[in-house]
N, C-alpha and C positions, 0 to 999 in steps of 0.2 A: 676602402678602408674606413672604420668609423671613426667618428667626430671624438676626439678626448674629451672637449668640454661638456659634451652630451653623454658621452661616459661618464663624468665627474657629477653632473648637475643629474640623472637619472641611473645612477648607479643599481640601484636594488634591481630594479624593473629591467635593467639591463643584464644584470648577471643572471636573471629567472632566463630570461630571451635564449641567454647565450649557451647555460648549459643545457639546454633544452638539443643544442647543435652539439654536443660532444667534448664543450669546454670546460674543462674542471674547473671548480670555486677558487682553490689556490693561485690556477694563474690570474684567475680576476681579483684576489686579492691582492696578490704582489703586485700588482700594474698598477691598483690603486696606493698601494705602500709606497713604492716608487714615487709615486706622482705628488704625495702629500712629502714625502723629504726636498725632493727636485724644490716644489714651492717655498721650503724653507729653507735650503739652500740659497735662493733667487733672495729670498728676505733678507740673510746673510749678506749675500754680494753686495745687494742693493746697499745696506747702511754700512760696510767697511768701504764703496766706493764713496759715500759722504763723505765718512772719514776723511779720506787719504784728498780728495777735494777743496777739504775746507782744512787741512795739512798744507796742500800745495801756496792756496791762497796767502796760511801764516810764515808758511817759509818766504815766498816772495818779499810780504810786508818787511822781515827782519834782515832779508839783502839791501831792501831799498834804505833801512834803518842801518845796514852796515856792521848787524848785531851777529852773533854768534847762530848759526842753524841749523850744526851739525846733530844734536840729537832729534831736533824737528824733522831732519831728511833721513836719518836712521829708522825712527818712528815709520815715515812714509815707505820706505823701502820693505819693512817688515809687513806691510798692509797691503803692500801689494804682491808679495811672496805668498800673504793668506789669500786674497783674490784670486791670484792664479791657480794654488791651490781648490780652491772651492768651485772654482771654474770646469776642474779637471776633474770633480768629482759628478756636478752636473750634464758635464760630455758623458762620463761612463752611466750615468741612469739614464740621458736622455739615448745610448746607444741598447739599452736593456731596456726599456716602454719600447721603442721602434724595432727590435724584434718582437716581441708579443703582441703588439697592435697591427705589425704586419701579419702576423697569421692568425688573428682572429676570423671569423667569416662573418658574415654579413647578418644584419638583425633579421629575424622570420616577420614577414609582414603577419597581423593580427589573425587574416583569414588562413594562415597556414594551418595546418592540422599538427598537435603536438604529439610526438611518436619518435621510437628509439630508430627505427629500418624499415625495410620496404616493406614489410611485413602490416605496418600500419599508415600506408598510402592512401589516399581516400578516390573510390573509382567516382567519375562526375558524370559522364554518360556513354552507349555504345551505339557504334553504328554500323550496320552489316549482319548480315546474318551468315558465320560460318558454314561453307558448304560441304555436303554429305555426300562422301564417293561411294561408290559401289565397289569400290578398290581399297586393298591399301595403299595412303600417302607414302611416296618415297620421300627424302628429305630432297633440300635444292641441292646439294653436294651431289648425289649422286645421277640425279637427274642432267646435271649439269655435266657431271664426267661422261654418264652414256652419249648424251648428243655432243660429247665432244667440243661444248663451248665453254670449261674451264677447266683449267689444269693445272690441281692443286701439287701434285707431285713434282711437277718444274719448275714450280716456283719454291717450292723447299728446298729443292737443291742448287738454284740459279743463286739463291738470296737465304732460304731458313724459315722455318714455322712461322704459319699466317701469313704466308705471301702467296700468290697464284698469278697464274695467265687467263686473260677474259681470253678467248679463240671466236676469231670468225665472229657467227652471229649473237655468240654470246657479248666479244665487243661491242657489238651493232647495236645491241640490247641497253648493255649499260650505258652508253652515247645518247641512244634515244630517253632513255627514262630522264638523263639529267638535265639533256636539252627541252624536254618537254616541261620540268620543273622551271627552268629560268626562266623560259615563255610564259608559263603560267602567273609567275611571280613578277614578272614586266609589265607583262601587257594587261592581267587582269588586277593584278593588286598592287601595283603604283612602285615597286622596287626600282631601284636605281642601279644597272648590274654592272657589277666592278671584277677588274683581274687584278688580283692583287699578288704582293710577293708572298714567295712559297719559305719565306727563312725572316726572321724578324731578329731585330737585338732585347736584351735583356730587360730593357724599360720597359719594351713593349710587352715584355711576359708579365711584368710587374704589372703595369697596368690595369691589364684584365685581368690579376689574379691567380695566372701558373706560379709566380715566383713570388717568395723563395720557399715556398713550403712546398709544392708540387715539382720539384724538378725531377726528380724520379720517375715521374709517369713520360718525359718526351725525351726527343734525340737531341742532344747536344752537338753542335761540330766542333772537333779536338781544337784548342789552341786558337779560337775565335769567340768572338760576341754573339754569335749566329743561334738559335735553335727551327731545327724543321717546326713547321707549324701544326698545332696538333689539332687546328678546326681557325676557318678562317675568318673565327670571332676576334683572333686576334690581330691580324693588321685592319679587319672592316673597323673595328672600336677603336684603333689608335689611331685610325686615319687624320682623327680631329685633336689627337694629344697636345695639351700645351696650348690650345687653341680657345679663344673668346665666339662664338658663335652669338648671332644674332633672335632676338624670341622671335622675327615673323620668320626665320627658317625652319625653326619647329613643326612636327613634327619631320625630319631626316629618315628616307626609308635607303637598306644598301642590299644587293643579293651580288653573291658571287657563290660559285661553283670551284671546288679548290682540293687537292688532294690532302689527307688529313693523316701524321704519324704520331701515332701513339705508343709508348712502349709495353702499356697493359701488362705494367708491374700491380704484382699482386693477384693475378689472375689466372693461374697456373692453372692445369685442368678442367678450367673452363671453356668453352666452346672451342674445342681443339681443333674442330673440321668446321668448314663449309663459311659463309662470308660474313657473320656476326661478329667475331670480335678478331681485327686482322691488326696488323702493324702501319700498314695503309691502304687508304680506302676516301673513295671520293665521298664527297658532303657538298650539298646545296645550302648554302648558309643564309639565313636573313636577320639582319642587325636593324636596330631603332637607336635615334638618338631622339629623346623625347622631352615635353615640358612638365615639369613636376605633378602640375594640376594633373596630368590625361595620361599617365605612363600605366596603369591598372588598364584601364581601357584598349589604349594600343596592345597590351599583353594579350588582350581575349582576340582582338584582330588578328594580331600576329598567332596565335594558336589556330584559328579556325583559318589561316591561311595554310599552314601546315595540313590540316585535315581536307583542304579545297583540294590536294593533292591526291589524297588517300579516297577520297567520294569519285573526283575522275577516273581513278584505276578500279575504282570498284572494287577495292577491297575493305575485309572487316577490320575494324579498331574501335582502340577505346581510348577515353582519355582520365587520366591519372590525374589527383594533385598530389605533388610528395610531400611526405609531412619535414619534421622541424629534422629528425637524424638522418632524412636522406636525400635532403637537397645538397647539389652543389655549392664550394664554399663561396662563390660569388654574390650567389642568389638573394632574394629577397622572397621571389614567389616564384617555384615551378610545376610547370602542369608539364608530363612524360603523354605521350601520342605512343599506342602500343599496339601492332598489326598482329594477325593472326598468323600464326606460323603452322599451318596443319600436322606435319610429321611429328611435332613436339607438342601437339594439343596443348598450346597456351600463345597468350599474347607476348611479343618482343616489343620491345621500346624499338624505335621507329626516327623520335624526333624528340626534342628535348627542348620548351620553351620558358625563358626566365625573363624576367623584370629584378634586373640589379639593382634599382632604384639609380642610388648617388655615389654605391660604393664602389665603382670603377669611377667614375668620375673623380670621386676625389685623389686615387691613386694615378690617373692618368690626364689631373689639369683639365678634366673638361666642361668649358661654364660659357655659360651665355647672359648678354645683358640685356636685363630687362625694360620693358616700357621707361620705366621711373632712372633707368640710369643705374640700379645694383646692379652686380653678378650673381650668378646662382649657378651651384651645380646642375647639371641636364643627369635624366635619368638617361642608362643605357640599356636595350632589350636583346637578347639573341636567343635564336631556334632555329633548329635544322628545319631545310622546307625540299629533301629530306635527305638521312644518311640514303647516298647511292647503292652501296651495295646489297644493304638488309633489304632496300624496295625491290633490287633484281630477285633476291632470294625469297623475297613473301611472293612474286608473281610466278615463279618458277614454281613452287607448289600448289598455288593457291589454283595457278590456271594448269596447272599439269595435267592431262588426261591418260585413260590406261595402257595408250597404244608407246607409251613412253614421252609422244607430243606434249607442246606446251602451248597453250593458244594464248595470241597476243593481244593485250588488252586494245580494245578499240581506240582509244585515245593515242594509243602509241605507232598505231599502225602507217599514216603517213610518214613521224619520226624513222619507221623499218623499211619504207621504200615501200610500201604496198604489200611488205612480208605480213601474213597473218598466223602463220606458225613455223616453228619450229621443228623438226623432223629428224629422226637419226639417217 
């Protein structure tokens, strides 16, 4: 959530920032209307509570006097019928700013690229060189039905559109890739690997910025505080909600591996078949909690630890920065990790890496004291390192051969028991 008084004290600069992300001028006008009434309001209370103060005082003097003080406490009564009044009118603006400053999104750090959609993302660099079959690519969906290691039709009818069964080595498959990502992210880049709960309460959606604008995109359970978790950004970030951390713990690295439901409202028609866009689907998650100086920094580490993944499988990608209308509302800065997906000749997003800065911080209490004895909010960072199923799905084509085989990347081959391919 942003700072009001840095909305207040940098208002212009801030409204250019913010409809750059989608915000219309009027709600930042009215949030500022609001906020210059609320202050004169507070002016109001302020000098009717002298008032009635320095009433009290006079009343008392003409008890002890033994004098008459009933229009004196008449007076006070009426003052404080306007105090409660004005008081009453201060709760309803201050409940109108705290919706709209709840669903503002976060300021585009400077290096962001200013742009309406994906359409104007800026590519940063590629790595791999897409390869040339002598065949044509089938997609993973299908390659995956012939060798019988998923099976999207009984999951439609076990559960409904976007669910599937992994089978057999296709199981094996997705186990390995995700095992081989946490080992990655442990052993060679300092992660801390956490299991975390698969259902959170509603602060915690608040927190990281689902709620209340985003409730439509995840599962709710009927008649509880509970929502399924839609990427396990959200209890790794509130692990520390409410919490004073210390500066020499900085920076905080977390990885957990965690099933992710999303309800991929708004997405009709879109990837209907095969493991891109499901209702659940595993994610390798990595979180930062970081010190304000070095939070840009950690973001390029934490990005090229995503792609540490994508160079060991020896697949091609690229990486994105998305501009100012197609970042996440959390965000401050993200760069998109996008693998080759041959049957669809183009690159898919893969992995998704932000630097929130302060703005989950402030929604979720999270601050550390400093050398000198202040607090300060900590930045928080999260990126998939990587979505599990889309990496099964780039190597099921990517290494697919004509005989309908899939050959298994080298890296993953111990994770298969010494399996190096795949076979109908």
């Amino acid at each position: 959530m942003l700072d009001m008084k840095m909305v207040r004290n940098h208002f212009d600069g801030i409204k250019e920032k913010l409809m750059t992300r989608g915000v219309e001028a009027q709600t930042l006008n009215e949030l500022m209307e609001l906020d210059e009434k609320r202050r004169q309001l507070l002016v109001q209370v302020e000098a009717k509570k002298q008032l009635r103060n320095e009433a009290s005082k006079e009343i008392s003097l003409l008890k002890r006097n033994k004098e008459d003080a009933t229009d004196k406490i008449a007076a006070m009564k009426q003052l404080g019928d306007e105090i409660k009044e004005l008081d009453n009118q201060v709760n309803q603006i201050d409940d109108s700013m705290t919706y709209i400053m709840t669903r503002l999104p976060n300021l585009p750090d400077e290096t962001v690229p200013v742009g309406a959609d994906e359409d104007e993302n800026v590519e940063v660099h590629r790595v791999g060189t897409p390869k040339t079959f002598t065949f044509e690519p089938k997609p993973h969906w299908e390659i995956g039905e012939e060798l019988d290691i998923l099976d999207f039709e009984r999951g439609a009818k076990v559960t409904g559109s976007r669910f599937l069964y992994y089978k057999g080595l296709g199981a094996r498959l997705e186990r390995a890739v995700y095992n081989f990502m946490l080992d990655t992210h442990v052993y060679d880049h300092g992660y801390q690997e956490m299991i975390t709960p698969y259902m959170v309460n509603n602060q915690s959606m608040f927190g990281t910025g689902q709620f209340p604008k985003f409730k439509e995109d995840v599962f709710q359970l009927a008649d509880s505080d509970y929502t399924l978790i839609p990427t396990a950004e959200v209890p790794l970030t509130n692990f520390y909600r409410d919490e004073i951390l210390d500066e020499q713990e900085l920076p905080i690295y977390f990885t957990a591996l965690s099933p992710s439901f999303r309800s991929e409202a708004g997405s009709a028609g879109r990837d209907t078949r095969g493991l891109i866009r499901l209702h659940q689907f595993n994610k390798v998650e990595m979180v930062k909690f970081a010190h304000p100086d070095h939070s840009f920094d950690e973001l390029e580490k934490m990005t090229q630890n995503a792609e540490d993944i994508l160079d060991k499988l020896n697949l091609p990608y690229r990486r994105i920065t998305l501009c100012t209308g197609d970042m996440g509302f959390s965000a401050a800065k993200t760069y998109d990790i996008e693998v080759w997906i041959p049957a669809q000749d183009t690159y898919r997003e893969i992995s998704s890496c932000s630097n929130c800065v302060d703005f989950q911080a402030r929604r979720a209490k999270i601050r550390f004291r400093n050398q000198e004895g202040k607090l300060q909010y900590v930045h928080t960072l999260n990126g998939s390192g990587l979505a599990v199923g889309r990496t099964v799905a780039a190597i099921l084509e990517n290494y697919q051969n004509e005989d309908g085989s899939v050959t298994i990347p080298k890296v993953l081959v111990p994770y298969m028991g010494g399996i190096t391919k795949i076979t109908k």
